[in-house]
MARBA-3410 file (N, C-alpha, C, O; in Angstrom, 1 decimal):
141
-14.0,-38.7,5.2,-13.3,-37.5,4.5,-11.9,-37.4,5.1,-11.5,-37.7,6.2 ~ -11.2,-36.9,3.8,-9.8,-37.1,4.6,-9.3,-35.8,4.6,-9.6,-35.3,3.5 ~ -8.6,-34.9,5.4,-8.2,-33.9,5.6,-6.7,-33.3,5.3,-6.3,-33.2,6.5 ~ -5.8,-32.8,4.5,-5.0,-32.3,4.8,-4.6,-30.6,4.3,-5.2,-29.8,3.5 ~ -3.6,-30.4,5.0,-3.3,-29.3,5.1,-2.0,-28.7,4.3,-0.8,-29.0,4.4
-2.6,-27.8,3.4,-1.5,-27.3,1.9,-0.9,-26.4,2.8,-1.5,-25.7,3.5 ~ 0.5,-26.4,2.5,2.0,-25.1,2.8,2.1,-25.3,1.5,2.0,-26.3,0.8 ~ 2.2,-23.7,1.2,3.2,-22.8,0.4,4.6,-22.8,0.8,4.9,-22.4,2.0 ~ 5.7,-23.3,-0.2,6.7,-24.0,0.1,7.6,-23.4,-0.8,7.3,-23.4,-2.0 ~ 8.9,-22.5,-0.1,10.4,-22.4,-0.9,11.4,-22.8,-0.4,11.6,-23.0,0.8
12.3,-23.2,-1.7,13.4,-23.9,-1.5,14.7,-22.2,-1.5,14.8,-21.0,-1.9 ~ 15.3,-23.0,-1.0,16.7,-21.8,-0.6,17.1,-21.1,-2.0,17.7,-20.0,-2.1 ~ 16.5,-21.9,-2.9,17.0,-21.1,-4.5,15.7,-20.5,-5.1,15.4,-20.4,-6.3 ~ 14.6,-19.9,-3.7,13.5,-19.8,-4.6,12.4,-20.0,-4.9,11.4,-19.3,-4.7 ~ 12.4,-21.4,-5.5,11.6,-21.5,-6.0,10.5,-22.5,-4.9,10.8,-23.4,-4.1
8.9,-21.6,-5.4,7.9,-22.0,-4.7,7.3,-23.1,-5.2,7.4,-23.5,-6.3 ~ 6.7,-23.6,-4.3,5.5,-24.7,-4.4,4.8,-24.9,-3.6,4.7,-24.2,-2.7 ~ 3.9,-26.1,-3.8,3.1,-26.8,-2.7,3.3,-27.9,-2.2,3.6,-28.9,-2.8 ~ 3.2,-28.0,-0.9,2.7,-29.3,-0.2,1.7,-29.6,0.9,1.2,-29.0,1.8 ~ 1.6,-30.9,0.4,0.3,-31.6,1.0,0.5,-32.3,2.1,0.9,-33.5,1.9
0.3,-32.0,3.5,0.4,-33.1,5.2,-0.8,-33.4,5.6,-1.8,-32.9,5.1 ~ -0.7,-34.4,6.6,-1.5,-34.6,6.9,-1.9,-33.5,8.3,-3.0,-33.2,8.8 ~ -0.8,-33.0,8.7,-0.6,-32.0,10.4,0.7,-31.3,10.1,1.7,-31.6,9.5 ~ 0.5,-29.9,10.9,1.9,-30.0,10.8,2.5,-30.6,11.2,3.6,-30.5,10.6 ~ 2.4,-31.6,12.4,3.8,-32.2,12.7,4.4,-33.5,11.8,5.4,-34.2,12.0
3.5,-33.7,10.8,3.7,-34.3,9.9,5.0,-33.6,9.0,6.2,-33.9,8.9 ~ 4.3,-32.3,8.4,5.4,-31.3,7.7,6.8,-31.2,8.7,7.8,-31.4,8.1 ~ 6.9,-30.9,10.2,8.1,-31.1,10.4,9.2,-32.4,10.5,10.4,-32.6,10.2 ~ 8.0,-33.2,11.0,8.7,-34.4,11.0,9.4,-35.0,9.1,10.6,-35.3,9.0 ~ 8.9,-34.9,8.3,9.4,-34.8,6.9,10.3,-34.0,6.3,11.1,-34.4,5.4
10.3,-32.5,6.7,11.0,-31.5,6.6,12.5,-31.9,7.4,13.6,-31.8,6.9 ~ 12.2,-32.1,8.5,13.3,-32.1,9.3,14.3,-33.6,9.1,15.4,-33.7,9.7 ~ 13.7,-34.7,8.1,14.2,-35.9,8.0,14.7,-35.5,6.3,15.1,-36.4,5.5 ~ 14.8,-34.5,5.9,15.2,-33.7,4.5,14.0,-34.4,3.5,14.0,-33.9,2.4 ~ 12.8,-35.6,3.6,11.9,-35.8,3.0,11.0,-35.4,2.4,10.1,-36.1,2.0
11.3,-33.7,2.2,10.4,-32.8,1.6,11.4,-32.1,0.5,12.2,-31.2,0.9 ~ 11.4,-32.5,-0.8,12.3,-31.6,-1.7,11.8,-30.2,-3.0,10.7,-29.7,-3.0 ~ 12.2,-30.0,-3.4,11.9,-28.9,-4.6,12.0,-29.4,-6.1,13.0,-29.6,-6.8 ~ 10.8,-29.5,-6.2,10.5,-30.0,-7.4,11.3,-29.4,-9.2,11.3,-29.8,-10.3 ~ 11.7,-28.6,-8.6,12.3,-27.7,-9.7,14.1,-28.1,-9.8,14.7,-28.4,-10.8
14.6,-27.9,-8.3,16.2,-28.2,-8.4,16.0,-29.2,-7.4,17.2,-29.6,-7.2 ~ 15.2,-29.9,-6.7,15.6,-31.2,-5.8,16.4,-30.7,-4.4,16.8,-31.6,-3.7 ~ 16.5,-29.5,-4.0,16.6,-28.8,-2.8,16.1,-29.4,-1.8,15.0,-30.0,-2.1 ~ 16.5,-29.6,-0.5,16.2,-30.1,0.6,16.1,-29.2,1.6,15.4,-29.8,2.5 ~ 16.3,-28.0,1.9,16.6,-27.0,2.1,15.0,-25.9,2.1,14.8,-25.1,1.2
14.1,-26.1,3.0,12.8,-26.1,2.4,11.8,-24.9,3.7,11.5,-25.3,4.8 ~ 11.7,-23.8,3.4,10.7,-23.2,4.3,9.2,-23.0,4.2,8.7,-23.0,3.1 ~ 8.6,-23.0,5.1,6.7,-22.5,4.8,7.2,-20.8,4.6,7.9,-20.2,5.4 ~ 6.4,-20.4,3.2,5.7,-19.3,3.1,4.6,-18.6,3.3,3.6,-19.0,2.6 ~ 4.6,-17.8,3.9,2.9,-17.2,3.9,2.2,-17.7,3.3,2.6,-17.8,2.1
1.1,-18.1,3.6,0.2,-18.2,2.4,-1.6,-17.7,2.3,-2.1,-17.0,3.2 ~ -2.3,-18.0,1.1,-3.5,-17.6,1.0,-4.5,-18.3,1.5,-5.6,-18.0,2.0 ~ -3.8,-19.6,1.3,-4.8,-20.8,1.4,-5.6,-20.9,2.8,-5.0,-20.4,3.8 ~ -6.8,-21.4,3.1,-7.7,-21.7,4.1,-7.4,-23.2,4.8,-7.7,-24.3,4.3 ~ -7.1,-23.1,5.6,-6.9,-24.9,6.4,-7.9,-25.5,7.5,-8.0,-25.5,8.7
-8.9,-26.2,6.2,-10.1,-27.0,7.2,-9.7,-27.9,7.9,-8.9,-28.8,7.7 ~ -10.4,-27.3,9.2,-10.2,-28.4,10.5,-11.3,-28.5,11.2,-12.3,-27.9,10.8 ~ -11.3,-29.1,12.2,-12.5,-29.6,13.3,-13.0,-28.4,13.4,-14.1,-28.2,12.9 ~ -12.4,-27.5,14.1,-12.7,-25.9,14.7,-13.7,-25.6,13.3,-14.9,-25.5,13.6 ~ -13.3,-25.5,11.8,-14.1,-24.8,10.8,-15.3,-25.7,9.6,-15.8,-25.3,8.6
-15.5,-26.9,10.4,-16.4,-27.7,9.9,-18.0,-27.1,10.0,-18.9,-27.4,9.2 ~ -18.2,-26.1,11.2,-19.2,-25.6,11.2,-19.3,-24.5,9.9,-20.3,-24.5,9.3 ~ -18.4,-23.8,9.7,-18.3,-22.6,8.9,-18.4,-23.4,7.4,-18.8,-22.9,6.3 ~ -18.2,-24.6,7.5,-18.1,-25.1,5.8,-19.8,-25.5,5.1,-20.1,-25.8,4.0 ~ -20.8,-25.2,6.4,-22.7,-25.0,6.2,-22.2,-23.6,5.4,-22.7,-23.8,4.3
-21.6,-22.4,5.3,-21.6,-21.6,5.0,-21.4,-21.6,3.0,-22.0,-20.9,2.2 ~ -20.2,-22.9,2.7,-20.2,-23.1,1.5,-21.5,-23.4,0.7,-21.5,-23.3,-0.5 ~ -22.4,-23.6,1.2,-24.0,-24.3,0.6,-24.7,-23.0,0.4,-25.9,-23.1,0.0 ~ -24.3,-22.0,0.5,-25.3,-20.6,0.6,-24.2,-19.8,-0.2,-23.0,-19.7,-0.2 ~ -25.3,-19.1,-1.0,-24.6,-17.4,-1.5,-24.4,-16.5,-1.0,-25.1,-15.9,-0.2
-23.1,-16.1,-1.4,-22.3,-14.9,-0.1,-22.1,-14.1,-0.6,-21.4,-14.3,-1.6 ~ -22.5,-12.4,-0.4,-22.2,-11.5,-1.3,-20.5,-11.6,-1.1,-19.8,-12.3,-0.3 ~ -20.1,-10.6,-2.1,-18.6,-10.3,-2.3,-18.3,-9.4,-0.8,-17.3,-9.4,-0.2 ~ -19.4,-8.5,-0.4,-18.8,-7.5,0.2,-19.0,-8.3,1.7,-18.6,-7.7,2.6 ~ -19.5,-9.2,1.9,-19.8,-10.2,2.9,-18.4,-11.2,3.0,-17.8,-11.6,4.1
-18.0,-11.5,1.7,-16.9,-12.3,1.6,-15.6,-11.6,1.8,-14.7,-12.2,2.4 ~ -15.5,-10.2,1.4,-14.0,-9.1,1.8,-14.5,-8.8,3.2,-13.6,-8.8,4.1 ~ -15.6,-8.7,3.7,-15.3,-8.5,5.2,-15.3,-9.7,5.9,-15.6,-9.7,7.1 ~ -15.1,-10.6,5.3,-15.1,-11.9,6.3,-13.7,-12.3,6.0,-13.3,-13.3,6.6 ~ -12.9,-11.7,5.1,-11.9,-11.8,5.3,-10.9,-10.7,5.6,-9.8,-11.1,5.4
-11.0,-9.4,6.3,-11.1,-8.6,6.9,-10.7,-9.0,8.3,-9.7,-8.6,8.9 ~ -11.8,-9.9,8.7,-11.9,-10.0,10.1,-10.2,-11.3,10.1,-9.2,-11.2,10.8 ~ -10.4,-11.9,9.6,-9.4,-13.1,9.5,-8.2,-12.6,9.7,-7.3,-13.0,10.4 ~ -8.1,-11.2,8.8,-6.5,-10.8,8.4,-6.3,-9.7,9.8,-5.2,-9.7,10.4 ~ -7.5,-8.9,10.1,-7.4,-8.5,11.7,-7.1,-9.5,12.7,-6.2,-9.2,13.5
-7.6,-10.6,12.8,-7.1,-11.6,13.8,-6.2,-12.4,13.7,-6.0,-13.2,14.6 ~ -5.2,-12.2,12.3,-4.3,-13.4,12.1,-2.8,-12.3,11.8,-1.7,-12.7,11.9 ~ -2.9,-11.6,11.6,-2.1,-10.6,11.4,-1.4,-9.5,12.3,-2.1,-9.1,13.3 ~ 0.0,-8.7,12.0,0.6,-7.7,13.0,0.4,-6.9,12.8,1.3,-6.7,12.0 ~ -0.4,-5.5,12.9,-0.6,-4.3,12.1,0.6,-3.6,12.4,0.9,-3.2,13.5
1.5,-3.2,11.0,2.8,-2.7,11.1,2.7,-1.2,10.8,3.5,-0.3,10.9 ~ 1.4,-1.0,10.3,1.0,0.7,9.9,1.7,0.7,8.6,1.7,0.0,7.6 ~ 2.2,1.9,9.0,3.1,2.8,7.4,4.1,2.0,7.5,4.8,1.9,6.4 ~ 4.6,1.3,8.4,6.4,0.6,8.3,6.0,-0.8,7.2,7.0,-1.3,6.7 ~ 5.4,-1.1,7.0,4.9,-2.6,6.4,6.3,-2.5,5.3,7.3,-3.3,5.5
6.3,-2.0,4.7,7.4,-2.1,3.5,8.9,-2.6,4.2,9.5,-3.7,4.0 ~ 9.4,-1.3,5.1,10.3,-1.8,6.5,10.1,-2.8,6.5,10.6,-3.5,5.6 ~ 9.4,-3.2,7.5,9.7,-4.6,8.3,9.2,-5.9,7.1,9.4,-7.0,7.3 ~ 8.5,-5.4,6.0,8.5,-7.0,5.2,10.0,-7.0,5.0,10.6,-7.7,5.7 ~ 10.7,-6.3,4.0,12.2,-6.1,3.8,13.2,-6.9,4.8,14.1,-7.6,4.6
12.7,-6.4,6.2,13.6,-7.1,6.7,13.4,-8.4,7.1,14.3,-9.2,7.2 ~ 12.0,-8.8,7.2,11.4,-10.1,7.0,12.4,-11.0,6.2,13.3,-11.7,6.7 ~ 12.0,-10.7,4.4,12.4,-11.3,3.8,14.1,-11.0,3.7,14.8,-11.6,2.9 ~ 14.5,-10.2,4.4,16.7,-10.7,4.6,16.6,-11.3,5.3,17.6,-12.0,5.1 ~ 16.0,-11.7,6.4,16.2,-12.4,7.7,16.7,-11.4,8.3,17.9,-11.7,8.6
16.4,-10.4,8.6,16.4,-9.7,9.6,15.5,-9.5,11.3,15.9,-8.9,12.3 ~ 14.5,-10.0,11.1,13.3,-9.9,11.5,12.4,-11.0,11.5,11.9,-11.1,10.4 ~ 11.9,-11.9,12.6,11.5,-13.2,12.5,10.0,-13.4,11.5,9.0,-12.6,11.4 ~ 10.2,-14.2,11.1,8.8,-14.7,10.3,7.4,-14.8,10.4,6.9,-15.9,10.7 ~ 6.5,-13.6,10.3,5.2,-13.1,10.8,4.3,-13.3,10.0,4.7,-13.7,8.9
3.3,-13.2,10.1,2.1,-12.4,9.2,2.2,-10.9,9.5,2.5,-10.5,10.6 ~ 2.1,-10.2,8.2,2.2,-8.6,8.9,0.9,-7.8,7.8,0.4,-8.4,6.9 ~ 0.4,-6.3,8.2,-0.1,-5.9,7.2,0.2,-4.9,7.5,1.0,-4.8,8.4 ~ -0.4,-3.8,6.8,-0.1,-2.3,6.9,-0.4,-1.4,5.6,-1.4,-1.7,4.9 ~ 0.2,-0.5,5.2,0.1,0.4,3.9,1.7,0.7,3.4,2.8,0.7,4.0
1.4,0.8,2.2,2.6,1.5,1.4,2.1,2.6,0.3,1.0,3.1,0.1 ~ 3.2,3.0,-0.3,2.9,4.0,-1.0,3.6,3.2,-2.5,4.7,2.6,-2.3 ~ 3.1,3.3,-3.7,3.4,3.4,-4.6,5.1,2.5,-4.9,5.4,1.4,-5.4 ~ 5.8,3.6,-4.4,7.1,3.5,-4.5,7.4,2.5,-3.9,7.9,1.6,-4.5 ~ 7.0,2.4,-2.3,7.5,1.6,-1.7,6.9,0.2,-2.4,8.0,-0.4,-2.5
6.2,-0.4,-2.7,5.6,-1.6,-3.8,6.2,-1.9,-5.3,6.2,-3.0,-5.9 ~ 6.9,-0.8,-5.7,7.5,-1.2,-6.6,9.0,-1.7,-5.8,9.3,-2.8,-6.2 ~ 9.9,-1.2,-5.0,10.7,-1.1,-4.4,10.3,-2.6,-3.3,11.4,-3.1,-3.0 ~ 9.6,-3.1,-2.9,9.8,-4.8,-2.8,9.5,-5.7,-3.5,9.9,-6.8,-3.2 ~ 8.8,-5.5,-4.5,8.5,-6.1,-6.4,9.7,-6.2,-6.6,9.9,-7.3,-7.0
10.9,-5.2,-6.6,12.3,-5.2,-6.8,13.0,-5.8,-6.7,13.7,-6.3,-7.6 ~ 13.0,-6.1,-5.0,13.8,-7.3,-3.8,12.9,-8.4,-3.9,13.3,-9.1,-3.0 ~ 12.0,-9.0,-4.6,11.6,-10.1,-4.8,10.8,-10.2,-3.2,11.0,-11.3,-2.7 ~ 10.1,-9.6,-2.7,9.5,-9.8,-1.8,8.1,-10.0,-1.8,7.5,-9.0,-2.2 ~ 7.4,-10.9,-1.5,6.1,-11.4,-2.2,4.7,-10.7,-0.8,4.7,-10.7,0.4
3.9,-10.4,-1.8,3.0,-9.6,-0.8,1.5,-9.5,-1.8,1.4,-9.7,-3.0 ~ 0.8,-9.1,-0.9,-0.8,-9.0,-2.0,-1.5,-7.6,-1.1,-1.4,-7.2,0.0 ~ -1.9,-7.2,-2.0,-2.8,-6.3,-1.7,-3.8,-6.5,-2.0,-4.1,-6.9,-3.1 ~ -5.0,-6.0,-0.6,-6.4,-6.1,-0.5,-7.2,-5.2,-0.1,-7.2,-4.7,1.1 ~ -8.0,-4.9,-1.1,-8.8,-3.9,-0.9,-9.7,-3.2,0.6,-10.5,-3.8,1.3
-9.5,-1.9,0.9,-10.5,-1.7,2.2,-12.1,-1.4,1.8,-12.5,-0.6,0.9 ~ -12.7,-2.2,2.4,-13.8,-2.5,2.4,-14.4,-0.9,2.4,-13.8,-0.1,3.1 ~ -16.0,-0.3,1.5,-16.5,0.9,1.4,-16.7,0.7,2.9,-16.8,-0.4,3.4 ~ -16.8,2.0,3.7,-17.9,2.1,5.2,-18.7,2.9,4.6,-18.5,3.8,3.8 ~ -20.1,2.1,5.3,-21.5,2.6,5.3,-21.5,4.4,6.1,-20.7,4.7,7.1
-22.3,5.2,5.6,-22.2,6.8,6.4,-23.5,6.5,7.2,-23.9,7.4,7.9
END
């Protein structure tokens, strides 16, 4: 079985994509030799963006016995729950803040999560600032 590992990929004009390494130090070592371009304008000029995607490795070969079995949905949102608690910076009510400054370069390059209001979601929709929202899981009374 052969393994590699997908980045979500923009070029300085933009535009997203994908790529396929074998490691990351594969993606730097190619990145940093300008061997990684943008398929749209041929940009060299190339950052990892957040992404959604899951990256099997040694550590999650045990968890992949879990693909053979049916998982409810509300088993599946809190198992990803747990992921986004452990992989993430809880920014609270500032999330809108500090993505904004995220995406100027103001503010180094995180995972973050937090809440907004309405406004504030249309208002980084605006600035082209890319974000998802996921639902909070019901708690049991």
């Amino acid at each position: 079985m052969f393994i590699v590992i997908i980045y979500d990929l923009k070029c300085e004009k933009g535009h997203t994509f994908e790529g396929w390494f074998k490691d990351r130090e594969t993606w730097i070592a190619q990145n940093s030799q300008k061997l990684v371009s943008c398929p749209v304008c041929n940009s060299s000029n190339i950052e990892i963006i957040p992404s959604s995607i899951t990256i099997m490795g040694k550590e999650s070969r045990a968890e992949n016995k879990l693909q053979n079995k049916e998982i409810s949905p509300s088993a599946a949102l809190k198992m990803l729950h747990q992921y986004i608690d452990k992989n993430f910076e809880d920014v609270g009510d500032k999330f809108a803040e500090v993505a904004l400054k995220i995406h100027c370069g103001d503010e180094e390059k995180r995972n973050i999560k937090g809440t907004t209001t309405p406004q504030e979601e249309e208002n980084l929709k605006e600035e082209g600032v890319q974000f998802i929202k996921i639902p909070l899981p019901k708690m049991d009374s």
